[in-house]
N, C-alpha and C positions, 0 to 999 in steps of 0.2 A: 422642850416638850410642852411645857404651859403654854407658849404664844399659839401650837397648834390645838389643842386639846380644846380650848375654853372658845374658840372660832367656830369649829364642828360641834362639840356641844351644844354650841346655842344656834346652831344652822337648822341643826335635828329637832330642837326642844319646838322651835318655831314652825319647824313645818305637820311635827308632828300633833301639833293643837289645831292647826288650818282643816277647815271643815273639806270634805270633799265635794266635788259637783252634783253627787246625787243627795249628797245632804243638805244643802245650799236649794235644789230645787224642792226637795219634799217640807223644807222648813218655809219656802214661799207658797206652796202649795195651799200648809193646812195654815198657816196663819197670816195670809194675805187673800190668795186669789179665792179658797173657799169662802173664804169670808165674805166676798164682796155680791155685791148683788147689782148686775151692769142688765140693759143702760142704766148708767147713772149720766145727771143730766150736771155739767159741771161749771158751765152760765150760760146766759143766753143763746149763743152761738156753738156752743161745743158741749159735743153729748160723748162720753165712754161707753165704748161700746162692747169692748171686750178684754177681759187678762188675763193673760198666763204664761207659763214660766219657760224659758231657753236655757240651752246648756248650762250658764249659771248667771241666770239673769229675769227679770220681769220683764213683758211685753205689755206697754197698754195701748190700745187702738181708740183714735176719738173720730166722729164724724162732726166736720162742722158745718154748719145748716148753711152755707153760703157758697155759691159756685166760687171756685178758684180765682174766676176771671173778674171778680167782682173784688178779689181779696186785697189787691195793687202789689206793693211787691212781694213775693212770696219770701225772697230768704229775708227781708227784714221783720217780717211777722216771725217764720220760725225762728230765725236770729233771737227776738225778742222771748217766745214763746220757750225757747233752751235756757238763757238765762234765766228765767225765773224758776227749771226744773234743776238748773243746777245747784242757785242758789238754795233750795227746798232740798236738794238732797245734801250738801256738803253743811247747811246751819241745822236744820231741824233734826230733835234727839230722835226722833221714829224712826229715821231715816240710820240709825248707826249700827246697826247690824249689816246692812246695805256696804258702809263703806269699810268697816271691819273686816267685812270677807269678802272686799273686791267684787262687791253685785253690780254689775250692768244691769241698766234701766233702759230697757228700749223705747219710745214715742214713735207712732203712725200717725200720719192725719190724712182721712180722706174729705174732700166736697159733698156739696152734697147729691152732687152727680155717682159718687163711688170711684171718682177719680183720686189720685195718689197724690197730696198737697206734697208730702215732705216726710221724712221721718230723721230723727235724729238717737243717737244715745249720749249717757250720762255715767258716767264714773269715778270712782275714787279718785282718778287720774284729773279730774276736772278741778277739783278741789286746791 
């Protein structure tokens, strides 16, 4: 009876502390996306332009001031351009409510045509 008992107990205890999807988005809502003030210009080449939140997750959109075709290869920019948001989400402590409650991190990048560079996401899973 004990080997089933203390299994389910702790299957319930755990999910019943898991935030829900609409609480995961109203907690990005007021203490992220309201808070920001886009464009924000993020260096030279790449401006944010927009954020906000998916079923349970952040969207951030950048424009970068460089046509596509000037960028040379695209997946090794976003290639490189991922690893560094992954890195950022799975080391830095800001980021640990993100991975405590399983938040996907969506990335857009358009040219500066308003053409679609790439988009990637970033997960707990990445970590």
């Amino acid at each position: 009876m004990k080997k089933f008992f203390l299994p389910t107990l702790l299957l319930f205890s755990f999910q019943s502390f898991a935030l829900t999807n609409a609480e995961i988005r109203n907690a990005i809502q007021t203490e992220v996306v309201d808070l920001m003030t886009v464009p924000m210009q993020v260096d030279q080449a790449t401006k944010m332009t927009d954020v906000y939140v998916s079923t349970r997750g952040i969207v951030y959109e950048y424009d970068i001031s460089i046509d596509q075709d000037a960028l040379g290869d695209i997946s090794t920019t976003l290639t490189n351009i991922k690893n560094g948001s992954v890195q950022m989400y799975c080391n830095n402590d800001a980021m640990a409510f993100y991975k405590s409650n399983n938040v996907d991190a969506f990335y857009i990048y358009y040219d500066v045509s308003g053409n679609l560079v790439g988009l990637f996401r970033v997960s707990n899973f990445d970590c």
